[in-house]
Backbone as XML, in Angstrom:
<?xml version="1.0"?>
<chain id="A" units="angstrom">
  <residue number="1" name="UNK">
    <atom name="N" x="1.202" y="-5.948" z="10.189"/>
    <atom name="CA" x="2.371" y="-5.163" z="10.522"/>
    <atom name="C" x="3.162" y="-4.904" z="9.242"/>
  </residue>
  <residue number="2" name="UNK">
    <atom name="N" x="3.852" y="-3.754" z="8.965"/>
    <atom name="CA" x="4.886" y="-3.244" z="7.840"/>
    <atom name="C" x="5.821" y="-3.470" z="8.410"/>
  </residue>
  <residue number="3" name="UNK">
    <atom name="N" x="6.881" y="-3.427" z="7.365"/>
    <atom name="CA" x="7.877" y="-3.767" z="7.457"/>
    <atom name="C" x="8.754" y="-2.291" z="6.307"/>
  </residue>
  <residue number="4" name="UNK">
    <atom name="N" x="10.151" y="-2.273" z="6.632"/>
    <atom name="CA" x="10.627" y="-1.008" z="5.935"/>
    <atom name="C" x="11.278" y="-1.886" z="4.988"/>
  </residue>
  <residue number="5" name="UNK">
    <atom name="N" x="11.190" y="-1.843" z="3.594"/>
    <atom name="CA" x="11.457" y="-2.136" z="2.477"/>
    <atom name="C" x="13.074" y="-1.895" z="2.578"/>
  </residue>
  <residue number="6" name="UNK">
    <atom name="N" x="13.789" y="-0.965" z="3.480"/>
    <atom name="CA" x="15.180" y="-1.229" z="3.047"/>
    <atom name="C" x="15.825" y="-1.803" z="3.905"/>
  </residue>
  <residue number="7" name="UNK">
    <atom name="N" x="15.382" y="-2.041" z="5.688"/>
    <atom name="CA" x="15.998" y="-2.957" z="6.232"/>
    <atom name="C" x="15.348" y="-3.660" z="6.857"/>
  </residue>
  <residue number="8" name="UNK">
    <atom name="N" x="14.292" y="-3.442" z="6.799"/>
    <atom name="CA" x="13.191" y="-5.369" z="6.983"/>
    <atom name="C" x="12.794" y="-4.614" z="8.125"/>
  </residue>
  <residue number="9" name="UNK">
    <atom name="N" x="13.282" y="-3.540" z="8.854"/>
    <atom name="CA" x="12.811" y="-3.490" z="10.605"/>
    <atom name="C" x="11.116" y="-3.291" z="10.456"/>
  </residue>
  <residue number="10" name="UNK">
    <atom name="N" x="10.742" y="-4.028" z="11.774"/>
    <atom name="CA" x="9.140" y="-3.687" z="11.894"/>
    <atom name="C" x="8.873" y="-2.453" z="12.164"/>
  </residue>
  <residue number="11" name="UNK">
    <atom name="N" x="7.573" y="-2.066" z="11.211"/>
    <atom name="CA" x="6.901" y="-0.871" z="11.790"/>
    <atom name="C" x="5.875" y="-0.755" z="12.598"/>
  </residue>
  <residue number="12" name="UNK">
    <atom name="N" x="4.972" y="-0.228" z="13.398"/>
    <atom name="CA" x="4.301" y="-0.152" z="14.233"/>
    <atom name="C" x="2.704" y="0.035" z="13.301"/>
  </residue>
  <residue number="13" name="UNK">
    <atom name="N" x="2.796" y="1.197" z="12.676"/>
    <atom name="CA" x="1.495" y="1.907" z="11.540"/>
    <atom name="C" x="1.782" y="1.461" z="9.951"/>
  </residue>
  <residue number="14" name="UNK">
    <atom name="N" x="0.596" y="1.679" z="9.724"/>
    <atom name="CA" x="0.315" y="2.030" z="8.126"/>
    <atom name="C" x="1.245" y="4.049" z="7.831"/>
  </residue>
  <residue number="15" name="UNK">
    <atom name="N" x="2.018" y="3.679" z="6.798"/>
    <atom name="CA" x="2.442" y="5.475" z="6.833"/>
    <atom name="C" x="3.388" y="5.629" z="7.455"/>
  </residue>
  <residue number="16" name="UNK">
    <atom name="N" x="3.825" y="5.009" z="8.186"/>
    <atom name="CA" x="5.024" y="4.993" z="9.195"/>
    <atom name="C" x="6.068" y="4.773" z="8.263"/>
  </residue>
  <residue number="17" name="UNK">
    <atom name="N" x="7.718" y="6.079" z="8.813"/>
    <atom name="CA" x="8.824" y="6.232" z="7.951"/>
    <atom name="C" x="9.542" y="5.208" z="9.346"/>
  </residue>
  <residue number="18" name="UNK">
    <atom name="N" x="10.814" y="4.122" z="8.192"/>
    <atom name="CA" x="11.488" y="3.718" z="9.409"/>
    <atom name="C" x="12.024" y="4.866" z="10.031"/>
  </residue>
  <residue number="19" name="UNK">
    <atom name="N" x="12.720" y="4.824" z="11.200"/>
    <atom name="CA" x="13.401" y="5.946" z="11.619"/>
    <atom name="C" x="14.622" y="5.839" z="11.305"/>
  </residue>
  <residue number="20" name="UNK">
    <atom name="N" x="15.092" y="4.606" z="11.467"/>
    <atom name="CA" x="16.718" y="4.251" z="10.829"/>
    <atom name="C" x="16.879" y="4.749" z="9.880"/>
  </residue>
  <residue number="21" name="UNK">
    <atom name="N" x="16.114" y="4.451" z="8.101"/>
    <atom name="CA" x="16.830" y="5.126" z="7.496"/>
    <atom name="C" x="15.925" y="6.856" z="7.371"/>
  </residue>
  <residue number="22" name="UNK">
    <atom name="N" x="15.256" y="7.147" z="7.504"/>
    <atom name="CA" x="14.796" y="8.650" z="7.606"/>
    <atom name="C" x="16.452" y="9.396" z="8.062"/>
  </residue>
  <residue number="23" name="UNK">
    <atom name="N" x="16.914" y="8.559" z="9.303"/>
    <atom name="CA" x="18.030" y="9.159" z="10.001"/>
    <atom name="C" x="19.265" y="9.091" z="8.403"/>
  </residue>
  <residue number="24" name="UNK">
    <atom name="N" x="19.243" y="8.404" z="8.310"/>
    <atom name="CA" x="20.420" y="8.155" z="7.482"/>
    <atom name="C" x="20.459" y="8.883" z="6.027"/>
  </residue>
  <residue number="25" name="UNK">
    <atom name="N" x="18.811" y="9.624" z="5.742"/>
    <atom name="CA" x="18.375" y="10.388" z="4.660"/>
    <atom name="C" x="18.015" y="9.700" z="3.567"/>
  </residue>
  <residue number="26" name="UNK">
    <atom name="N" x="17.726" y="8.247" z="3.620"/>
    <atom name="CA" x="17.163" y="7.539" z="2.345"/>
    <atom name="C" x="15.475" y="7.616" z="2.003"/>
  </residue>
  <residue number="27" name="UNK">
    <atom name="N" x="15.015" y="8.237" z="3.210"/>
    <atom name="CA" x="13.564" y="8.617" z="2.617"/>
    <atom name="C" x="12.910" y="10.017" z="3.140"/>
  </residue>
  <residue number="28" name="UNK">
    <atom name="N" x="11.732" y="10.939" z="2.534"/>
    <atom name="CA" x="11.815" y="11.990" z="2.560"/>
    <atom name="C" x="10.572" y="12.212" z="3.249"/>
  </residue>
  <residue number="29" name="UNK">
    <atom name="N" x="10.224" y="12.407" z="5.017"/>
    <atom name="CA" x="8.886" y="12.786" z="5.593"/>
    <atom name="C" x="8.297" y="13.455" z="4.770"/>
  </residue>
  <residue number="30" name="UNK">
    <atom name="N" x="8.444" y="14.658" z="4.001"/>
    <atom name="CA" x="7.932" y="15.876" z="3.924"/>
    <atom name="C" x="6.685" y="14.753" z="2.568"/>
  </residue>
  <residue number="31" name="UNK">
    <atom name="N" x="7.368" y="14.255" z="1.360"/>
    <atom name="CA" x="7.395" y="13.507" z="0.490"/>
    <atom name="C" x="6.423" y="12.389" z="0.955"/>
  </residue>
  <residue number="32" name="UNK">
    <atom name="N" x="6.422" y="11.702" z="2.029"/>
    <atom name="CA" x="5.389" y="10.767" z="3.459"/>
    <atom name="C" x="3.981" y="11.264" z="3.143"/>
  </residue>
  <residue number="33" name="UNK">
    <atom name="N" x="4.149" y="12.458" z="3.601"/>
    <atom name="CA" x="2.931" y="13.061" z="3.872"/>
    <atom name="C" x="1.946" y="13.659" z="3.220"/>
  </residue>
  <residue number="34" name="UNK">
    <atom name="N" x="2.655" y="13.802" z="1.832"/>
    <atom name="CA" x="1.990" y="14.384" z="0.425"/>
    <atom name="C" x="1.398" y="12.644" z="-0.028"/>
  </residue>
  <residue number="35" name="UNK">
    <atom name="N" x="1.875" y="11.639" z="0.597"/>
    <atom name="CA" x="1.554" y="10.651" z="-0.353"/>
    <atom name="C" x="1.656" y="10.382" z="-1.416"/>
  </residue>
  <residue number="36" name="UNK">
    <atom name="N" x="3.129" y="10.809" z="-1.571"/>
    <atom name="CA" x="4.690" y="10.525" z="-2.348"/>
    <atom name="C" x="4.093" y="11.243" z="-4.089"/>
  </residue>
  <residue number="37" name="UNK">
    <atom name="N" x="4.239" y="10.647" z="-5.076"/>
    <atom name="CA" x="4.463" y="9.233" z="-5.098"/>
    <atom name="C" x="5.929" y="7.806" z="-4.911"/>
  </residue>
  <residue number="38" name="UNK">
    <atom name="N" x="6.416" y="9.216" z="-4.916"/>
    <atom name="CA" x="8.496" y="8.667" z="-4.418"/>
    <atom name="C" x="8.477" y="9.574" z="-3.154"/>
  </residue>
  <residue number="39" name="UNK">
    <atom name="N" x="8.978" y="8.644" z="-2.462"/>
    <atom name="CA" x="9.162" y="8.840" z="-0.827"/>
    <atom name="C" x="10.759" y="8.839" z="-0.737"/>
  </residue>
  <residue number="40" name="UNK">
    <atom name="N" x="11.397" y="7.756" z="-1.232"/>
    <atom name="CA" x="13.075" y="7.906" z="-1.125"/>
    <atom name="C" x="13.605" y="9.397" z="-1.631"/>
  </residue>
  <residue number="41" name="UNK">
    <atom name="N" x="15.135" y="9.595" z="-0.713"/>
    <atom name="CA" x="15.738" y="10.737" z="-1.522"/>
    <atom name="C" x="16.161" y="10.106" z="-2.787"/>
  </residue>
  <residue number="42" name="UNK">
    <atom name="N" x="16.535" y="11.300" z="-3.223"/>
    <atom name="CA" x="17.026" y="11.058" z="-4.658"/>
    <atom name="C" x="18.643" y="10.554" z="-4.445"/>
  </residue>
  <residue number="43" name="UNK">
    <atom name="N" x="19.512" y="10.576" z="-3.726"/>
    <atom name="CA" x="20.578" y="9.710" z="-3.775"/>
    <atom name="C" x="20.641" y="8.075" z="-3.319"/>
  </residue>
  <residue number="44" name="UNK">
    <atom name="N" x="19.237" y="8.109" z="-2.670"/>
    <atom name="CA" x="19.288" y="6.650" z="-1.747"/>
    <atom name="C" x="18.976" y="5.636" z="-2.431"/>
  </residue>
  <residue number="45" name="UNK">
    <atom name="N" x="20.329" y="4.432" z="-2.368"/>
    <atom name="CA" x="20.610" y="3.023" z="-2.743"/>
    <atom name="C" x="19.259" y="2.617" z="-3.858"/>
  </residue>
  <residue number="46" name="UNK">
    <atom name="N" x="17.772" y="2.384" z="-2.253"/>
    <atom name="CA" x="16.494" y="2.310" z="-2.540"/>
    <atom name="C" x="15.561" y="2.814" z="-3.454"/>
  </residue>
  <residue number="47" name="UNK">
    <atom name="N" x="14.610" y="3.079" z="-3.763"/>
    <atom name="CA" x="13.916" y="3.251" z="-4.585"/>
    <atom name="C" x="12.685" y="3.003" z="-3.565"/>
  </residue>
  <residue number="48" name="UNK">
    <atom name="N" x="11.774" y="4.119" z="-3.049"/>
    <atom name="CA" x="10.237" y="3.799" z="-2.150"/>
    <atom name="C" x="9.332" y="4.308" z="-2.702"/>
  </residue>
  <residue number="49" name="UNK">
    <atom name="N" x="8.345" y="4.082" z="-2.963"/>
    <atom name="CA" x="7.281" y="4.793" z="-3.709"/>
    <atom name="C" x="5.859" y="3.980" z="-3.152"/>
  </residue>
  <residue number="50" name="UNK">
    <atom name="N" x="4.945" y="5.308" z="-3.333"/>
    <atom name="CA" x="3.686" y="4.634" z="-2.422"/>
    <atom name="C" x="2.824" y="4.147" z="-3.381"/>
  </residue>
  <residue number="51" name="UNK">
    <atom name="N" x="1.951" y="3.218" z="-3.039"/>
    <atom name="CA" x="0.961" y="2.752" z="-3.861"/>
    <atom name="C" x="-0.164" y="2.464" z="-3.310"/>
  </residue>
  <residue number="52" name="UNK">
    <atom name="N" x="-0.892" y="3.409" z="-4.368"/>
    <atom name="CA" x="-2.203" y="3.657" z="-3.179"/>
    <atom name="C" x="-2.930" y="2.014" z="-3.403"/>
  </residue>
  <residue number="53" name="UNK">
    <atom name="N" x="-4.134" y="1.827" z="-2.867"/>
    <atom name="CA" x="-4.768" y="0.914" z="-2.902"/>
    <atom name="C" x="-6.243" y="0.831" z="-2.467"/>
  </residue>
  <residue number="54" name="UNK">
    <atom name="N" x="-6.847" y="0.041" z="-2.678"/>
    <atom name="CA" x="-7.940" y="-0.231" z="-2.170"/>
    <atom name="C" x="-8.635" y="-1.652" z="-1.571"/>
  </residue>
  <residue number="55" name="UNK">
    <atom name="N" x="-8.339" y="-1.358" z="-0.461"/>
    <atom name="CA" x="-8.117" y="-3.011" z="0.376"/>
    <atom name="C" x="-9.843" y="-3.672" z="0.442"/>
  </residue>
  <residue number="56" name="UNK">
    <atom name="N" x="-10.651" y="-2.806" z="0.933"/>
    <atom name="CA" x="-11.836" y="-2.655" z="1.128"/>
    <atom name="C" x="-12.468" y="-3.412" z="-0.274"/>
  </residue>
  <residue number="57" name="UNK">
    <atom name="N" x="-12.295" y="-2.735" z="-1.726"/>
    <atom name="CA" x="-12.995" y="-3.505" z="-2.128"/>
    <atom name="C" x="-12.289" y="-4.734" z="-3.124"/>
  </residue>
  <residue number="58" name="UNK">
    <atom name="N" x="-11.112" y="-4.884" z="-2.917"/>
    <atom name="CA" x="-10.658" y="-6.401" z="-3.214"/>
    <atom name="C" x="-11.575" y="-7.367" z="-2.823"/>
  </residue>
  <residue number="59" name="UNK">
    <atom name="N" x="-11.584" y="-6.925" z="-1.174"/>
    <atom name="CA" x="-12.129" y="-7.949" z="-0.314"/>
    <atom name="C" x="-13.321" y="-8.464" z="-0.271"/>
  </residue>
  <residue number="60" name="UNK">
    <atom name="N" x="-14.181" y="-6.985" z="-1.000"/>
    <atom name="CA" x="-15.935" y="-7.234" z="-1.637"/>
    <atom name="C" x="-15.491" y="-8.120" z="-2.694"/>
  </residue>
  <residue number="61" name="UNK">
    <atom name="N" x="-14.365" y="-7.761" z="-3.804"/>
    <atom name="CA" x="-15.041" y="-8.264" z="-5.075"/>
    <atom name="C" x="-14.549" y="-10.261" z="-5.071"/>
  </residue>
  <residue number="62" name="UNK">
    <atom name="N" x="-13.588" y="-10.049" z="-3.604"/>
    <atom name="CA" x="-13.199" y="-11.875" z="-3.626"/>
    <atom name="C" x="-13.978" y="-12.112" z="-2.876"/>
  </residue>
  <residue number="63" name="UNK">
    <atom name="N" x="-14.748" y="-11.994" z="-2.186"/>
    <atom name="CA" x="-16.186" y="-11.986" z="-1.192"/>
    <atom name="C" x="-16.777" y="-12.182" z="-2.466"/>
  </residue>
  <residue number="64" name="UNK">
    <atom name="N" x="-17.831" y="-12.046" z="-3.022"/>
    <atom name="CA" x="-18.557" y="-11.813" z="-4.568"/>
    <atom name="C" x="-18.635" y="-13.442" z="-5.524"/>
  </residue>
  <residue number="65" name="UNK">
    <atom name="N" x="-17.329" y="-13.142" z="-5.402"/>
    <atom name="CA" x="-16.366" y="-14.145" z="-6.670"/>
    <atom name="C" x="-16.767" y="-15.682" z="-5.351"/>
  </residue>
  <residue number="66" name="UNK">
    <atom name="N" x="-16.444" y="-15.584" z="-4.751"/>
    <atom name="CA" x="-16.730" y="-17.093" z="-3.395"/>
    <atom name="C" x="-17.920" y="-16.906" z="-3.671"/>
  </residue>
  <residue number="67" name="UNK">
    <atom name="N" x="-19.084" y="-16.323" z="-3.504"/>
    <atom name="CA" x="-20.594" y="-16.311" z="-3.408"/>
    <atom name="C" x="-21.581" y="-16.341" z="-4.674"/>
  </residue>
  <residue number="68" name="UNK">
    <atom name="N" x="-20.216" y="-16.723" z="-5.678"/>
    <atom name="CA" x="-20.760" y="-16.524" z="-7.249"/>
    <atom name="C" x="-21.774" y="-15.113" z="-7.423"/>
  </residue>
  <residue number="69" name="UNK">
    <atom name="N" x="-21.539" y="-14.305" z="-6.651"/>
    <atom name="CA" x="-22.379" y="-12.765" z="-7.437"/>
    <atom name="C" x="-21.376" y="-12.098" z="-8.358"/>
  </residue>
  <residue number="70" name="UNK">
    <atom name="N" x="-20.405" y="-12.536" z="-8.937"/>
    <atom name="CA" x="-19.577" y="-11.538" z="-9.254"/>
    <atom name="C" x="-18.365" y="-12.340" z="-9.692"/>
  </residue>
  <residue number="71" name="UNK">
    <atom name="N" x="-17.712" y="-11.888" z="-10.907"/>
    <atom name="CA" x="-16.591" y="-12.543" z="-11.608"/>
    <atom name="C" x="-15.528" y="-11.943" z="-10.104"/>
  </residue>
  <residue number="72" name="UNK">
    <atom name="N" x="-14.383" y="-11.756" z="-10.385"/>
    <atom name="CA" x="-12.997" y="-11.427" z="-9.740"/>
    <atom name="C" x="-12.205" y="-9.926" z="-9.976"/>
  </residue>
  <residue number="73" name="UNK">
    <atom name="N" x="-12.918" y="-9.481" z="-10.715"/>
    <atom name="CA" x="-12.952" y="-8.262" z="-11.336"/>
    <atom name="C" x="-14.756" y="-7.724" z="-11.702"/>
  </residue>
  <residue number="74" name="UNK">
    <atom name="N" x="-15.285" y="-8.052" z="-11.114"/>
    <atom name="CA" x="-16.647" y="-7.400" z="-10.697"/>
    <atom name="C" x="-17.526" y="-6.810" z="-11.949"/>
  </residue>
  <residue number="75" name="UNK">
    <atom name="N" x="-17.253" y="-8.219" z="-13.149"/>
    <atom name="CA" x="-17.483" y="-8.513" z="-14.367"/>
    <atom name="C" x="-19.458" y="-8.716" z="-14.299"/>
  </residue>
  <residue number="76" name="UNK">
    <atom name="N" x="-19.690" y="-8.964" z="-12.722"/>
    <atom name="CA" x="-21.311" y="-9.271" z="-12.956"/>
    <atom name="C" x="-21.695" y="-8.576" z="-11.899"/>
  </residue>
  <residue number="77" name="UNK">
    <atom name="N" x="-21.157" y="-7.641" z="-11.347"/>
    <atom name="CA" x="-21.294" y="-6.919" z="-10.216"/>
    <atom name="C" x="-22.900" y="-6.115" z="-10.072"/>
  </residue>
  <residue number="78" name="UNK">
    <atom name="N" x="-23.533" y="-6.290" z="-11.576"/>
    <atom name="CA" x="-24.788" y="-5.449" z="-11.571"/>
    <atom name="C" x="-25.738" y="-7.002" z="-11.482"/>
  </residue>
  <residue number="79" name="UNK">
    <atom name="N" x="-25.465" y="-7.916" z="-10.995"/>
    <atom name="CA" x="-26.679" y="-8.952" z="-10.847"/>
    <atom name="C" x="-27.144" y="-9.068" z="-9.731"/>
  </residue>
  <residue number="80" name="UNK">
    <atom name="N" x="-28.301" y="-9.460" z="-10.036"/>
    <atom name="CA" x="-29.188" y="-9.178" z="-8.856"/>
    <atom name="C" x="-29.270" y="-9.819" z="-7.505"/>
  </residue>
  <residue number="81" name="UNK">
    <atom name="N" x="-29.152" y="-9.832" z="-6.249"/>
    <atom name="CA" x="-28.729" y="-11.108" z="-5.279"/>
    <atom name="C" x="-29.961" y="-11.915" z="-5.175"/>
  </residue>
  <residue number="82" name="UNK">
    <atom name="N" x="-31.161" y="-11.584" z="-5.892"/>
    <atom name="CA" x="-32.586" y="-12.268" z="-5.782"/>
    <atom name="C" x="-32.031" y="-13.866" z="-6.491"/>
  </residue>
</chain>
């Protein structure tokens, strides 16, 4: 679950604008949906900005790193599983 970086309320989705402050104009849908990289308005308190990521292969390369195929940064990632 997310959480909104300016007043903690839970969010439901990934991508999801709180509605509280959207209402109040501290962050910008239009800005959401381009996949920012600044989502806040430009007057608001906050500061939001998206950061993309890649969850998927963290999870290979600390998967890897436990199974010794692979440093933590996927330093041996070309060895062989034989």
């Amino acid at each position: 679950m997310d959480h909104c970086i300016a007043c903690g309320r839970e969010l439901s989705g990934q991508g999801e604008l709180c509605p509280e402050c959207q209402a109040q104009g501290h962050l910008r849908p239009a800005a959401n949906e381009k996949h920012g990289p600044r989502i806040s308005a430009a007057g608001s308190r906050v500061a939001a900005w998206v950061i993309p990521t890649n969850e998927e292969l963290m999870i290979a390369r600390h998967a890897g790193a436990l199974l010794g195929l692979s440093g933590p940064r996927g330093s041996d990632a070309r060895r062989s599983l034989t």
